[in-house]
Residue, then its C-alpha position, 0 to 999 in steps of 0.5 A: x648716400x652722399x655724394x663723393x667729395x671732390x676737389x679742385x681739379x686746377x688743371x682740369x678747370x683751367x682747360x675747361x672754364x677758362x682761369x682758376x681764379x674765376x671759377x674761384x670767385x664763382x664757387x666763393x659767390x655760390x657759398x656766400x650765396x648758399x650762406x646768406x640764404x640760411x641766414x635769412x632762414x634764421x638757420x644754423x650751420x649744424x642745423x642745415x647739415x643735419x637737414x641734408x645730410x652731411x657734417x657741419x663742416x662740409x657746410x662750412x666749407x661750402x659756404x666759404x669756398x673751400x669746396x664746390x657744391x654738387x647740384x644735388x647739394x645745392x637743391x638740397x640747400x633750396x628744399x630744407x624746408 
């Protein structure tokens, strides 16, 4: 089963993590990380989704920030080996 997608709640993170823009650029260093790191695997985008279950797009939009990773799918990027 896969995880409920979420979106920026910007209100919500204002109040909780402090400005929008640095939880921003905190999602953006998490997909740029998640990305580089299936690179160096030598790993495709579609290759990854198949891997953990979820459309190439989702992917995408993880690695460029368009949406924050759960803690599932990011342990999902670490053990796709």
């Amino acid at each position: 089963m896969s995880p409920k997608r979420t979106h920026l709640d910007t209100k919500r993170i204002s109040k909780e993590f402090g400005q929008v823009d640095e939880w921003k650029d905190f999602i953006n260093r998490v997909g740029r990380s998640l990305a580089a790191e299936r690179r160096k695997a030598g790993l495709s985008q579609q290759q990854v989704a198949e891997r953990i279950g979820v459309e190439p797009e989702t992917v995408s939009r993880i690695e460029t920030g368009g949406i924050a990773p759960t803690l599932i799918r990011i342990r999902q990027y670490r053990d796709w080996e």
